[in-house]
C-alpha positions in Angstrom: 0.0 0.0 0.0 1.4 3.2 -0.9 1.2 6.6 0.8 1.0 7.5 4.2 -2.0 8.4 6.9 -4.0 11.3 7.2 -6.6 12.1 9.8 -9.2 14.6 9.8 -11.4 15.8 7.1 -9.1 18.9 7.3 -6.3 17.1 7.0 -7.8 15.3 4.4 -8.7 18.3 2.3 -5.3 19.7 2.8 -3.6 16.0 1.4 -6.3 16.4 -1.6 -4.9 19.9 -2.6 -1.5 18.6 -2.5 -2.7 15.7 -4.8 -3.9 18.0 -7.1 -0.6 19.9 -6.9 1.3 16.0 -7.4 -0.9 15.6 -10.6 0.2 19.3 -12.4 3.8 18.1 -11.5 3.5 14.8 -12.8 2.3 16.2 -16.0 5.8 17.5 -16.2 7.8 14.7 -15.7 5.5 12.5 -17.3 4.8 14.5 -20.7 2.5 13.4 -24.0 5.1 10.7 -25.7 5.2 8.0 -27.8 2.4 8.5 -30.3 2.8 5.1 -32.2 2.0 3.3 -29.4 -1.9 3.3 -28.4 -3.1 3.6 -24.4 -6.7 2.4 -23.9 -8.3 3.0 -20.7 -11.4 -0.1 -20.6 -13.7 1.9 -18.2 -16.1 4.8 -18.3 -15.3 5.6 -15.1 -14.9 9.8 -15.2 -13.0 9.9 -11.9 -10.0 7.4 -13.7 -10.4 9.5 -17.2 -9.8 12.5 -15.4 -6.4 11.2 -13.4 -4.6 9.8 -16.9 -5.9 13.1 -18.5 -4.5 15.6 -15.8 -1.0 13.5 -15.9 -0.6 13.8 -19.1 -1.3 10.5 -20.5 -2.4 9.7 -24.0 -5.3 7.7 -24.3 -8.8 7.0 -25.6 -11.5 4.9 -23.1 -13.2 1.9 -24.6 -15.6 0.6 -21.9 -16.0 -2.7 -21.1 -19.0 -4.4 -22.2 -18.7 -7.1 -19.1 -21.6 -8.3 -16.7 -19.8 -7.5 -13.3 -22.5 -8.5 -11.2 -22.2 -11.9 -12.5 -18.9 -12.1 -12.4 -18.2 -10.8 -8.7 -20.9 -13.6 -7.9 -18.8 -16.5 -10.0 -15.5 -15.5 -8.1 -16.9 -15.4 -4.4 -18.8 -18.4 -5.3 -15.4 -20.0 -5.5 -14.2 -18.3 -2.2 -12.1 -15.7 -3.6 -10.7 -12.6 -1.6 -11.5 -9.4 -2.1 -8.0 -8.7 -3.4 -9.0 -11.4 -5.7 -12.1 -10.1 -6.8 -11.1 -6.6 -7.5 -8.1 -8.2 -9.6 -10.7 -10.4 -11.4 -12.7 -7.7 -12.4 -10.3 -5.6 -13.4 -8.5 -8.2 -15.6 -12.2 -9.3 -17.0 -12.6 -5.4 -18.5 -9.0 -5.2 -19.9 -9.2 -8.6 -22.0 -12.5 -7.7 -23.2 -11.2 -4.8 -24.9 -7.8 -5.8 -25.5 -9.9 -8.7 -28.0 -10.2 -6.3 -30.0 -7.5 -3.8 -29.8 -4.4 -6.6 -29.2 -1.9 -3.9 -30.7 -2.6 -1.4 -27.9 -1.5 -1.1 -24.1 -5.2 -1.8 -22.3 -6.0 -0.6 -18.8 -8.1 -2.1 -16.5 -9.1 -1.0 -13.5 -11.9 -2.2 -11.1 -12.6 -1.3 -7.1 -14.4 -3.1 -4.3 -15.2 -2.2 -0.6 -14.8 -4.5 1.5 -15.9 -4.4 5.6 -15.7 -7.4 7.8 -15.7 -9.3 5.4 -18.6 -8.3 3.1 -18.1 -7.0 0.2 -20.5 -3.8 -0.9 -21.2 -2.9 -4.4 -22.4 0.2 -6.2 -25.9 1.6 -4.4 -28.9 0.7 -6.7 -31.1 3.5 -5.3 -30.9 6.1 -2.5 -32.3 3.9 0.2 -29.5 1.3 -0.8 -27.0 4.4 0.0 -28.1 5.0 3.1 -28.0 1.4 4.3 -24.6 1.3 3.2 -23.5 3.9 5.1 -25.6 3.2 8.2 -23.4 -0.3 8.3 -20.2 1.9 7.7 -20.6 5.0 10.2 -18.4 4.4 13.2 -16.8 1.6 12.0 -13.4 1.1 9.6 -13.4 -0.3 6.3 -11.1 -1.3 3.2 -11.3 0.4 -0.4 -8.9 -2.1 -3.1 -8.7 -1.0 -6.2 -6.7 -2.7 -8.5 -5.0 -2.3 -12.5 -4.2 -5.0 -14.9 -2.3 -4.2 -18.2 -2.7 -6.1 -21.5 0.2 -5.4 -24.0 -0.2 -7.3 -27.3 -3.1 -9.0 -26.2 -2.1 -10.5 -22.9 -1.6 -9.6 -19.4 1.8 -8.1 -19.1 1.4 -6.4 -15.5 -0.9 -5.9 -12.2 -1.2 -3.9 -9.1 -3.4 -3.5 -6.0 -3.7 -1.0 -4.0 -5.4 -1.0 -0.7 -6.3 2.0 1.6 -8.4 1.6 5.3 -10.9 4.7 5.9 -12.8 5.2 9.4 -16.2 7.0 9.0 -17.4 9.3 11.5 -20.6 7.7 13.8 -23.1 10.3 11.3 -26.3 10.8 12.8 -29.6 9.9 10.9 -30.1 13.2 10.5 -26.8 14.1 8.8 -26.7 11.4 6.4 -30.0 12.2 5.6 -29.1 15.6 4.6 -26.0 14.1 3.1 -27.9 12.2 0.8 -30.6 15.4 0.1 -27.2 17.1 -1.5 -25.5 14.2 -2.9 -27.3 11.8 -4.2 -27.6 10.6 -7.2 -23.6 12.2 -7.9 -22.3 9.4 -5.4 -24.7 6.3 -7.1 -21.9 5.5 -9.0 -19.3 5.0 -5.8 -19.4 2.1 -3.2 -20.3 2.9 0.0 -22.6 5.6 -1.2 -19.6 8.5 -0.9 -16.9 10.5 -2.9 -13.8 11.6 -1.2 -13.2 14.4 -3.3 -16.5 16.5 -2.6 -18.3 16.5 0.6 -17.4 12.8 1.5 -14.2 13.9 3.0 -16.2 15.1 6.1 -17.9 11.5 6.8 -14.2 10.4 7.7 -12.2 10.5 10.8 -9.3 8.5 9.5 -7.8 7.7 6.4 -4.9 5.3 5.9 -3.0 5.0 2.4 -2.9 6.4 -1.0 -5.4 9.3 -2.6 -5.3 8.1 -5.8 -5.8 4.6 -4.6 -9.4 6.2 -3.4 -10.1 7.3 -6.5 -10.2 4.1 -8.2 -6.4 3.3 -9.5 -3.2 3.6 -8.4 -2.0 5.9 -10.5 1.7 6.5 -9.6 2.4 2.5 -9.8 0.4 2.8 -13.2 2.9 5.8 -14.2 6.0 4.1 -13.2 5.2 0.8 -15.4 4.6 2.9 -18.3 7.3 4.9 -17.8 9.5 1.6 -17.5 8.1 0.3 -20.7 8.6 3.7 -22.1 5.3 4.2 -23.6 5.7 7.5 -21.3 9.1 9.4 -21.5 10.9 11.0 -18.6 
């Protein structure tokens, strides 16, 4: 797990600004390169999009025509781990494109949240967002997000990234009013929150890497491309 800990929403915010400071000096040490050689992001996820696009990445998304839902149920039904499933999931969206783009360098990237030993999953509806957090408030949980890269058709490299967040025991009445402001921006997030708007204040504690939060490790992802010099430096 990369980064260090943070505590506060305060603290938080501050660690968020200096993120956003990390990402304008990436861009410079990690500039546009390499044309010849096509990056694919296999996700529709605007939160991912905007972290390759702020570094300075070259890339187009192709989503992932997958059915997660069914496969998160085939991998637990075969006992596999969290780390396991976010892994799976991730690898499932990059093949899927990479089938049909084998010349290109496909990203995958998938996230799960995972608390004592459950595993939650993207809130159908606002009542589903609110029972989610009413199981999280007071109590710690895991975000893992993982990234699997298919080069020429295969799987050439993975990472995982974990990070441990404590929420804030929230009242009814907060969440409630949470919800009144947030919702339906956070029905695309597990656990019914989003770190870099008002979800920052749900949390007392946050353990590990921002960008890890945001759905992929981005500075692992950065230094593989930059090894396989798709990105110059």
């Amino acid at each position: 797990m990369a980064g260090g800990e943070v505590t506060g929403s305060g603290a938080w915010n501050a660690r968020r600004t200096l993120c956003a400071a990390l990402s304008r000096d990436l861009h410079a040490v990690y500039p546009r390169s390499c044309p010849m050689t096509e990056i694919i992001l296999a996700s529709q996820s605007a939160a991912r999009q905007a972290m390759l696009r702020q570094v300075g990445v070259p890339f187009r998304a192709v989503p992932a025509r997958i059915d997660e839902e069914a496969i998160r149920a085939s991998l637990l039904a075969e006992d596999a781990t969290p780390r396991d499933v976010a892994d799976g999931l991730a690898e499932f969206k990059a093949r899927r494109v990479a089938e049909k783009h084998g010349d290109a360098i496909v990203i995958g990237s998938d996230q799960v949240l995972e608390f004592k030993g459950q595993l939650l999953g993207k809130p159908a509806d606002r009542a589903e967002a609110a029972d989610q957090l009413r199981l999280l408030r007071g109590e710690r949980h895991r975000l893992l997000s993982a990234v699997v890269v298919y080069d020429g058709g295969r799987p050439v490299w993975r990472f995982t990234g974990e990070v441990r967040l404590t929420m804030q025991p929230i009242t009814d009445g907060y969440m409630a009013a949470y919800l009144d402001r947030n919702w339906p921006d956070v029905a695309d997030s597990v656990g019914g929150y989003k770190l870099e708007s008002e979800g920052a204040r749900l949390f007392s504690r946050i353990e590990g890497d921002y960008f890890t939060v945001l759905g992929l490790p981005l500075l692992e992802l950065l230094a593989y491309l930059g090894n396989r010099g798709v990105l110059a430096r």
